[in-house]
C-alpha positions as CSV (number, residue, x, y, z in Angstrom):
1,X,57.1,173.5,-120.3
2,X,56.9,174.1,-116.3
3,X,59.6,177.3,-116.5
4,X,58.1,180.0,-117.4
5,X,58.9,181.4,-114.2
6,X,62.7,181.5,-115.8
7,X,61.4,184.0,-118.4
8,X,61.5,187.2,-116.3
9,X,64.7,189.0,-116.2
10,X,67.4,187.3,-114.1
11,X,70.8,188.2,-113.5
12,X,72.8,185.5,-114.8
13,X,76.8,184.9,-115.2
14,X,77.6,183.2,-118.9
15,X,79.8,180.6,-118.8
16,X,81.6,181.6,-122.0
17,X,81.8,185.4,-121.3
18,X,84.0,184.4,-117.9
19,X,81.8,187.2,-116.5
20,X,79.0,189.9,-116.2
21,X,75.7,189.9,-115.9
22,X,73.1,189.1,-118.9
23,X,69.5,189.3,-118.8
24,X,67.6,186.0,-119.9
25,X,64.7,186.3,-121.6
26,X,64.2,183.4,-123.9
27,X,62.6,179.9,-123.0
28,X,64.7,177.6,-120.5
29,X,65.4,174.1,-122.5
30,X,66.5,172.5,-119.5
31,X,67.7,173.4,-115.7
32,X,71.5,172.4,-114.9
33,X,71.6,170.9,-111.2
34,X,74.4,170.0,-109.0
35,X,74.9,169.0,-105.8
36,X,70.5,169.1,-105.3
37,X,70.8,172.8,-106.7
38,X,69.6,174.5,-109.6
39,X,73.1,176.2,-110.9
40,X,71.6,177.4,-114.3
41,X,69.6,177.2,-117.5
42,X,70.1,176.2,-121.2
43,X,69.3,178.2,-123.3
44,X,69.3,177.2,-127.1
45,X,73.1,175.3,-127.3
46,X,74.5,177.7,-124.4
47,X,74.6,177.2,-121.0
48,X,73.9,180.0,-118.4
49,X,75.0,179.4,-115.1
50,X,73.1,181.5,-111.8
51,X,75.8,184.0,-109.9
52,X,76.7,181.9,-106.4
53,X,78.2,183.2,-103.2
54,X,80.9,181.5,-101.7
């Protein structure tokens, strides 16, 4: 229950939508990390990963 900082508005990318930016505002089920980063969130069943620059 430590991420209620993750219940603000963030600009996300969805996975599934291949695209576009959502606003998350439900409670984070888990963090997805890789590589020692936080990439994203689930959310329910869905993953939600963050926008990264390359």
């Amino acid at each position: 229950m430590g991420f209620r900082e993750y219940l603000k508005p963030l600009p996300i990318l969805s996975n599934d939508m291949g695209g576009g930016e959502i606003y998350l505002n439900h409670p984070v089920e888990k963090i997805i990390i890789d590589d020692n980063k936080v990439v994203g969130v689930v959310v329910g069943d869905e993953e939600h990963f963050f926008k990264t620059v390359h």
